[in-house]
C-alpha positions as CSV (number, residue, x, y, z in Angstrom):
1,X,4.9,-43.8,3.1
2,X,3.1,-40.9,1.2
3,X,4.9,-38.1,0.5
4,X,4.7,-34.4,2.4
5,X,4.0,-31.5,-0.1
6,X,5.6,-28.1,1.0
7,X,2.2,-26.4,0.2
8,X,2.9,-22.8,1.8
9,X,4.6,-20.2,0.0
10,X,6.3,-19.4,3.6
11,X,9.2,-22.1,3.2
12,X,11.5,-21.0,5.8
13,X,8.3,-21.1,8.2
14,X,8.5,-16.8,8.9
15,X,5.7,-16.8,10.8
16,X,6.7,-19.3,13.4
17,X,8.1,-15.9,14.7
18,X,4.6,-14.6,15.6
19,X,3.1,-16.0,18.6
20,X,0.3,-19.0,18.6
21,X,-2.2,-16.4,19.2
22,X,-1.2,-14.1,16.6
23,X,-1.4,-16.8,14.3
24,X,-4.9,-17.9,15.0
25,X,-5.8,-14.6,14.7
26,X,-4.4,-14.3,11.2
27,X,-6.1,-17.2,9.8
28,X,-9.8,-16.0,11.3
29,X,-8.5,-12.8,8.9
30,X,-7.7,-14.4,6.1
31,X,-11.2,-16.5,6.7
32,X,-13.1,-13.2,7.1
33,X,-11.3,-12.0,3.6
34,X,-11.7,-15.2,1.9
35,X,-15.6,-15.5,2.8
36,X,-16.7,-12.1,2.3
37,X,-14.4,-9.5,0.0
38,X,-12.5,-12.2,-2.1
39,X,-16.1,-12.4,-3.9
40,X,-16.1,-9.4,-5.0
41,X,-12.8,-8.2,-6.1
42,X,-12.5,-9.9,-9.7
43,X,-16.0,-8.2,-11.0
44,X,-14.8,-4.9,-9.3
45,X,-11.6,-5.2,-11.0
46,X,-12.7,-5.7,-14.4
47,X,-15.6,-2.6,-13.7
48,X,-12.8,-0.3,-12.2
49,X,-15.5,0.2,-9.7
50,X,-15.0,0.6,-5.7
51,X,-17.8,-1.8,-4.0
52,X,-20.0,-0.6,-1.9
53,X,-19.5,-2.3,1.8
54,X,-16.3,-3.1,1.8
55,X,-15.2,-0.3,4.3
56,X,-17.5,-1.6,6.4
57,X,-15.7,-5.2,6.1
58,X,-12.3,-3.4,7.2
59,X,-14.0,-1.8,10.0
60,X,-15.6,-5.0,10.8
61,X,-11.9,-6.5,11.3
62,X,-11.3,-3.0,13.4
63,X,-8.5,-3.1,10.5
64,X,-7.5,0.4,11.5
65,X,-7.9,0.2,15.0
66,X,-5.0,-2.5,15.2
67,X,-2.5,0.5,14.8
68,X,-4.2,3.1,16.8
69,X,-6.6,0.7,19.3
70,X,-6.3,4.2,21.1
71,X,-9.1,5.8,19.0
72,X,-11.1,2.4,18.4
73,X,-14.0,0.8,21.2
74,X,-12.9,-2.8,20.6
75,X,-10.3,-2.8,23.3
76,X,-7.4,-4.5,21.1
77,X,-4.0,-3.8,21.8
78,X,-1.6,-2.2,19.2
79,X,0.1,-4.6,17.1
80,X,3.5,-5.5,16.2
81,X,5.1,-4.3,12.7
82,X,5.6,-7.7,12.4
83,X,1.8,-8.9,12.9
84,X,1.1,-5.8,11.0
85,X,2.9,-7.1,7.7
86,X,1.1,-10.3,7.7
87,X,-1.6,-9.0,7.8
88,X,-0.3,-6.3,5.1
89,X,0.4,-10.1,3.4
90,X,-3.3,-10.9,3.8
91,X,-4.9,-8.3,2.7
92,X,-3.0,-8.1,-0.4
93,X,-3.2,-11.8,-0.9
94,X,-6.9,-11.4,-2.0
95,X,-6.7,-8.6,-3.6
96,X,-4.6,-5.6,-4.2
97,X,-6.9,-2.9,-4.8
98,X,-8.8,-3.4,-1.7
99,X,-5.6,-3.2,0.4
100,X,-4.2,-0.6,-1.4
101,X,-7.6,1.6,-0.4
102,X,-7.1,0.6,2.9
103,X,-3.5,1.7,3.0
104,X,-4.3,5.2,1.9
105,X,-6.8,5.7,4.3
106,X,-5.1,3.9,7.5
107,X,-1.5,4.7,6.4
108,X,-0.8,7.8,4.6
109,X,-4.1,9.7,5.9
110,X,-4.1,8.3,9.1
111,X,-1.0,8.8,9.8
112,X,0.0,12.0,8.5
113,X,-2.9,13.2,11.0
114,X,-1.3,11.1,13.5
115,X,1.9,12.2,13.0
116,X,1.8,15.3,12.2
117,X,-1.5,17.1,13.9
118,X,-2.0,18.2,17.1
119,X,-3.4,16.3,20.0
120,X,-7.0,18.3,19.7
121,X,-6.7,17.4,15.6
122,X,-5.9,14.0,16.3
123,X,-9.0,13.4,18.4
124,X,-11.1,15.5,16.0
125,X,-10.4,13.3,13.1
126,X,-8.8,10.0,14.1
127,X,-12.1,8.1,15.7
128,X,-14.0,8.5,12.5
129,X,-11.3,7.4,10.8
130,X,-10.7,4.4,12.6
131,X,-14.2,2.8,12.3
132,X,-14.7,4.1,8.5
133,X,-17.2,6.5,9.2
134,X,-14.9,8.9,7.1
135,X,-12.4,7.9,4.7
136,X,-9.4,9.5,3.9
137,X,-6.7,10.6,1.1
138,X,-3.7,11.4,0.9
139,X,-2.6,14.4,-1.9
140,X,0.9,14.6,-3.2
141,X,2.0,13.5,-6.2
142,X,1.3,16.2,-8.9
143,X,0.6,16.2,-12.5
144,X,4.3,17.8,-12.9
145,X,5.6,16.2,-10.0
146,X,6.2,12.6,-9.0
147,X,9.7,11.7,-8.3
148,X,10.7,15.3,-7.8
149,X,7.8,16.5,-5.8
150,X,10.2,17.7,-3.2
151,X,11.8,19.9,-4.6
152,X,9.3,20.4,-7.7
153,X,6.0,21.0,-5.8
154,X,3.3,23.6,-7.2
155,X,0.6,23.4,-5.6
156,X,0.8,26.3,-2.9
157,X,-0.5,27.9,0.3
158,X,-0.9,31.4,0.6
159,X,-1.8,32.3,4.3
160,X,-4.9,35.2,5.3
161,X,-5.2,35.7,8.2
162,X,-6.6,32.8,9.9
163,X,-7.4,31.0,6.7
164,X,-5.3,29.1,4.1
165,X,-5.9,29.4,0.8
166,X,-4.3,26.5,-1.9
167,X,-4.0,26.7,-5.6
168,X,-2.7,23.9,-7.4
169,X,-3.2,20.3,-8.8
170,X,-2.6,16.9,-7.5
171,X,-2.8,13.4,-9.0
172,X,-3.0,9.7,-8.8
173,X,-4.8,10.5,-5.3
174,X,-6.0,7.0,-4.4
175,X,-9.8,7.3,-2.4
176,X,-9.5,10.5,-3.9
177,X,-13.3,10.4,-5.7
178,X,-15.1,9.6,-2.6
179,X,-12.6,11.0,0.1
180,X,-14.1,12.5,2.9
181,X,-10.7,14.1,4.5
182,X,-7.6,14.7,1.9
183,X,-4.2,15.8,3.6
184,X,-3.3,18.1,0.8
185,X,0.7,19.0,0.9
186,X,1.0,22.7,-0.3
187,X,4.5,24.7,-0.3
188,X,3.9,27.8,1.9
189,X,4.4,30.7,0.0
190,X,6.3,32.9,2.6
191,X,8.6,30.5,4.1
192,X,9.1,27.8,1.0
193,X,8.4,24.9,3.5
194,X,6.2,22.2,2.7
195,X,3.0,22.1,5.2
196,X,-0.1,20.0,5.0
197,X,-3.6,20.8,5.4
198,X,-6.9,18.7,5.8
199,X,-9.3,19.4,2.9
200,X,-12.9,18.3,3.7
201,X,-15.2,16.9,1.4
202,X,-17.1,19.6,-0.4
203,X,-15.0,22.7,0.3
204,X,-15.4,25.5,-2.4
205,X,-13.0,25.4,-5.1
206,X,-11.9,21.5,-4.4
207,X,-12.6,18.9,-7.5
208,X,-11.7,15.8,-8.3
209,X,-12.1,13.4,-11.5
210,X,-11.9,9.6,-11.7
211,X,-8.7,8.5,-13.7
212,X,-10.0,6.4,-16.1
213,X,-8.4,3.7,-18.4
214,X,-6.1,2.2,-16.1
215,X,-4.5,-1.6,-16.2
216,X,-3.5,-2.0,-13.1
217,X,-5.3,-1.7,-9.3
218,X,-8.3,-0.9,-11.4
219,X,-10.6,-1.1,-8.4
220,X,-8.8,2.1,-6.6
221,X,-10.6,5.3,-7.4
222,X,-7.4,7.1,-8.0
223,X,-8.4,10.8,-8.9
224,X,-7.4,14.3,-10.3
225,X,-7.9,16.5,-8.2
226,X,-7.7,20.5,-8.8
227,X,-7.5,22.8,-5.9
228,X,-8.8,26.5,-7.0
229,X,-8.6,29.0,-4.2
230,X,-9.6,26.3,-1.6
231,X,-10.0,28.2,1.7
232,X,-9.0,26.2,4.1
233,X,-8.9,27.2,8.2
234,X,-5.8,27.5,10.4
235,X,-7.0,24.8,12.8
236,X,-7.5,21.9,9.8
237,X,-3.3,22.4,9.2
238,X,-1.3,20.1,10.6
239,X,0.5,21.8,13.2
240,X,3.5,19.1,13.6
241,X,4.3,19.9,9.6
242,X,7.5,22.0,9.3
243,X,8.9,20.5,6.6
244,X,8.9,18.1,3.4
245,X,11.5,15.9,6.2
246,X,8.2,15.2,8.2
247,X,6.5,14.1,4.9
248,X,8.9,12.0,4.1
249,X,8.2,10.0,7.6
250,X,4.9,9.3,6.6
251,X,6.2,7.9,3.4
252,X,9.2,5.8,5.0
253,X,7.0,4.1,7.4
254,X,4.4,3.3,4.7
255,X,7.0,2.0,2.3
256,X,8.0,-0.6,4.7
257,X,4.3,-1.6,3.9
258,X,4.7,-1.7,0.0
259,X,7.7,-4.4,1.0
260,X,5.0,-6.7,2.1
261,X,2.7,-5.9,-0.7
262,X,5.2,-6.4,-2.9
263,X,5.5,-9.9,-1.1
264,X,2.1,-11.1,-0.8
265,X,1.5,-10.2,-4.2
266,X,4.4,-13.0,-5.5
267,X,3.0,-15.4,-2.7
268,X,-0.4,-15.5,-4.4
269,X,1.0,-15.6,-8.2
270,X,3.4,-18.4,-6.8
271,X,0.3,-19.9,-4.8
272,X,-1.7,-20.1,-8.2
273,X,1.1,-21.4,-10.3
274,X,2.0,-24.2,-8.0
275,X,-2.1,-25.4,-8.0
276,X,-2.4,-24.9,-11.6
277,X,0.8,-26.9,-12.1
278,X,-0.5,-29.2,-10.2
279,X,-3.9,-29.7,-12.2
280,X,-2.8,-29.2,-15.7
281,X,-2.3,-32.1,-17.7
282,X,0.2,-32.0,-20.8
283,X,1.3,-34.9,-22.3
284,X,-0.5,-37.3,-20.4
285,X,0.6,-35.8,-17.0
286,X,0.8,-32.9,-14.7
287,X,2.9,-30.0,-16.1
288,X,4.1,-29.7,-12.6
289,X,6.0,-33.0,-13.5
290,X,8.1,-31.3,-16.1
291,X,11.6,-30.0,-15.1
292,X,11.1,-26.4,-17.0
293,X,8.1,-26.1,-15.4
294,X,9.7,-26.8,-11.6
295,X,12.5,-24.3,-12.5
296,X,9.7,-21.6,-12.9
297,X,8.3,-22.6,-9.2
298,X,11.6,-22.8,-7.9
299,X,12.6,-19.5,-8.8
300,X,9.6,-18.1,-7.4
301,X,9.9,-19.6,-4.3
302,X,13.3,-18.1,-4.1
303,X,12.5,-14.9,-4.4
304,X,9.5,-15.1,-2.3
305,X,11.9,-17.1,0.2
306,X,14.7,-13.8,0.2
307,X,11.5,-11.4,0.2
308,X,10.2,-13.1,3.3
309,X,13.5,-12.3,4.9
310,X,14.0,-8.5,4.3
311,X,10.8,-7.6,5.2
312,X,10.6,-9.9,8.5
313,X,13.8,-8.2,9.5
314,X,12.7,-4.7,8.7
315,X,9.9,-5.2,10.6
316,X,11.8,-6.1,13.6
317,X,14.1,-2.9,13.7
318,X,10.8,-1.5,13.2
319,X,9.3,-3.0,16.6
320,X,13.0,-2.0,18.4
321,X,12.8,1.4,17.1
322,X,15.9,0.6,14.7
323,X,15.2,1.1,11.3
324,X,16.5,3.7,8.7
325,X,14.9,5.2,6.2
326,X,17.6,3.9,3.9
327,X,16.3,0.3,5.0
328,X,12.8,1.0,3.9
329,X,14.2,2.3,0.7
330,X,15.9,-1.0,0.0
331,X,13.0,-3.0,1.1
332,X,10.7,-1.0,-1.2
333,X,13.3,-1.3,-4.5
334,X,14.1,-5.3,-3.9
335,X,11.0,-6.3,-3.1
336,X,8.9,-4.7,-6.0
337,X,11.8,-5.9,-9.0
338,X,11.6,-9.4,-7.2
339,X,7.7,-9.4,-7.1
340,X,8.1,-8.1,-11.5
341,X,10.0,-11.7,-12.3
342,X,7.3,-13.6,-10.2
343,X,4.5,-12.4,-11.9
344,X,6.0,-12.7,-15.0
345,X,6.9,-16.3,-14.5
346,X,3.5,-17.3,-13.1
347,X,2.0,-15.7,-15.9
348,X,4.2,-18.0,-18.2
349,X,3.6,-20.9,-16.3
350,X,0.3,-20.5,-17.4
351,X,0.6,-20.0,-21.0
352,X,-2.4,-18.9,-22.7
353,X,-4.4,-18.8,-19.8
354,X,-2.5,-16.3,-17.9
355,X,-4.2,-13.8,-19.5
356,X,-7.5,-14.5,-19.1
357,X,-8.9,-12.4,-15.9
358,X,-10.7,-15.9,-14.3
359,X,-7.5,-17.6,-13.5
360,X,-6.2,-14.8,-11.2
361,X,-2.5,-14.5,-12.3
362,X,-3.5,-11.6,-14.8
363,X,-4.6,-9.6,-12.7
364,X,-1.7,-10.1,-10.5
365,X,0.5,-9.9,-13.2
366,X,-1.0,-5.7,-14.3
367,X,-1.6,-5.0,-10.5
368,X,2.3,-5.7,-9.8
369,X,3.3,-2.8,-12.3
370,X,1.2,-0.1,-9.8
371,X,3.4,-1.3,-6.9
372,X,6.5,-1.3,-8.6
373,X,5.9,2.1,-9.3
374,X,4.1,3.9,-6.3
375,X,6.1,5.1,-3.2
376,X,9.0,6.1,-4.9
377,X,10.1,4.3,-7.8
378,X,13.0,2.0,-7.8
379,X,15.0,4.2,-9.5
380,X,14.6,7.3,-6.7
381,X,14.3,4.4,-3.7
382,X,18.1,3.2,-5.3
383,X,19.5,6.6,-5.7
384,X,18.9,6.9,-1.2
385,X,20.2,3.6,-0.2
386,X,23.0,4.4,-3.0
387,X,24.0,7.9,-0.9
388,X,23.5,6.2,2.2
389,X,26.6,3.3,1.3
390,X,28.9,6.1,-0.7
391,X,28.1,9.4,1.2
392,X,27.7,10.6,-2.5
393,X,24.0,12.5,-3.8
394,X,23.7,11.3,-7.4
395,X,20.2,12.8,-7.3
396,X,19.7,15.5,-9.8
């Protein structure tokens, strides 16, 4: 009787909790992905360039219209948060970057205009958005600021009349080179709230500069960006904005998304490692046959198996309405550390050839230290799941 390999990364079978159609609908995806952007994305890695095209794949896929089929012609329904994070899963599963500049534009630019503008700027911006005829950014991390943007921010907004007029510096804007709508976060001057305001491409005083030299998600145009008495009018602010609480919406519903990243990253570092222990001979035999070697695999698969878990869950309270911002937190911090010991062990699994970019896990391996960082580190992610179980701030 020949035996039955456990191929697929998903060992608890997850996604037995979609439906048969939603399924079939993620493998055509990951078909699509496989046949035409998985081509591209090792050259466009090791250029640091964005391709030209591969918008037009996502809007192919109506990738943004699945979470607002409102604003898209193709007549789809809107999708669950748990469909959503497979397909988060496989996006990222061939290749990082791309779904990272998909994320900016459908998550954090998308929907800080659909969560925060008004019906009439919603309409004005979102249909564009949704079948890549514009792309969009998201602005607020500053050169100063990262963990403490908050309370730390300096880029400002100084209202005249029926004008707004920013001054300030942002940066690590993904999209942010080529953006043609960047929701810029700005502390209003006379009231010390946070608001945000919708900078269009080519607006006097508005700059931005390619970061070069990176080593991870190389292919992301992540900019500079300087803001020097940008004049921006009252109708491109986003008139649900009150406060930096409405900001930090945006961020907890797309840090449920960096969970999955964080996940599909480890599932295709674990996917590689399992082949490649399967086809490299040592010793006269598979190195997969080596008991040091299954420990590494194992202890992948464990992680990826626990990841699997939180992220399915979260998703669920998600789709009921039911989960926390503390939950996203934790999601965002266990996943990411998790995803750090996969790579690492895939890359050891492959010895000297893990850190060559043509057998993939390199990539993976550099790529995983942008996600462990981004959307709130796990230090800062800790420090609110840590006051949400003591009812103690330890934030400084």
């Amino acid at each position: 009787m020949a035996r039955h390999i456990h191929t697929d990364p998903d060992f608890f079978g997850f996604a037995a909790l979609l439906s048969e159609t939603e399924r079939a609908e993620l493998a055509d995806i990951r078909a699509f992905l496989e046949r035409e952007l998985a081509p591209l994305a090792d050259e466009a890695w090791k250029k640091a360039e964005f391709p030209d095209g591969v918008f037009g794949k996502f809007a192919e896929l109506d990738l943004a219209g699945r979470s607002y089929p409102e604003y898209s012609n193709t007549g789809k329904k809107r999708r669950s948060a748990l469909f959503q994070g497979f397909l988060n899963l496989e996006l990222n599963r061939v290749d990082p970057s791309f779904a990272v500049a998909a994320g900016v534009h459908t998550g954090l630019a998308m929907g800080s205009i659909n969560g925060g503008g008004s019906q009439e700027q919603r309409d004005r911006w979102l249909p564009d958005m949704v079948a890549f005829r514009k792309i969009g950014a998201f602005g607020l991390t500053e050169p100063e600021g990262g963990s403490d943007v908050a309370g730390g921010m300096r880029t400002t907004a100084r209202r005249e009349g029926d004008t707004w007029v920013l001054d300030g510096a942002k940066r690590w804007i993904g999209n942010g080179t080529f953006a043609d709508l960047v929701v810029i976060w700005a502390r209003d001057q006379a009231d010390d709230n946070v608001k945000g305001f919708v900078v269009e491409k080519g607006t006097p005083g508005f700059t931005a500069e390619k970061i070069e030299g990176k080593i991870a998600l190389r292919t992301v145009q992540n900019a500079d960006l300087v803001l020097d008495g940008v004049r921006v009018p009252e109708e491109n602010r986003l008139q649900r904005i009150d406060s930096f609480r409405d900001t930090a919406e945006v961020l907890r519903a797309t840090r449920g998304g960096v969970a999955w990243q964080a996940l599909a990253i480890a599932v295709r570092a674990y996917e590689l490692a399992r082949q490649y222990a399967t086809e490299r001979v040592q010793f006269g035999r598979p190195i997969g046959g080596f008991q040091l070697v299954q420990d590494l695999l194992v202890k992948m698969l464990g992680n990826i198996t626990a990841m699997f878990g939180l992220v399915t869950r979260l998703a669920q309270l998600s789709d009921a309405g039911q989960d926390t911002p503390e939950q996203a937190a934790l999601a965002k911090a266990f996943t990411t550390t998790r995803m750090r010991e996969v790579v690492a062990w895939a890359r050891e699994l492959f010895g000297g050839n893990g850190i060559v970019l043509e057998y993939g896990v390199a990539k993976l391996f550099a790529d995983a230290e942008a996600v462990y960082s981004f959307e709130g580190s796990r230090e800062m992610n800790t420090l609110i799941v840590g006051k949400a179980i003591t009812g103690q701030s330890a934030f400084v």
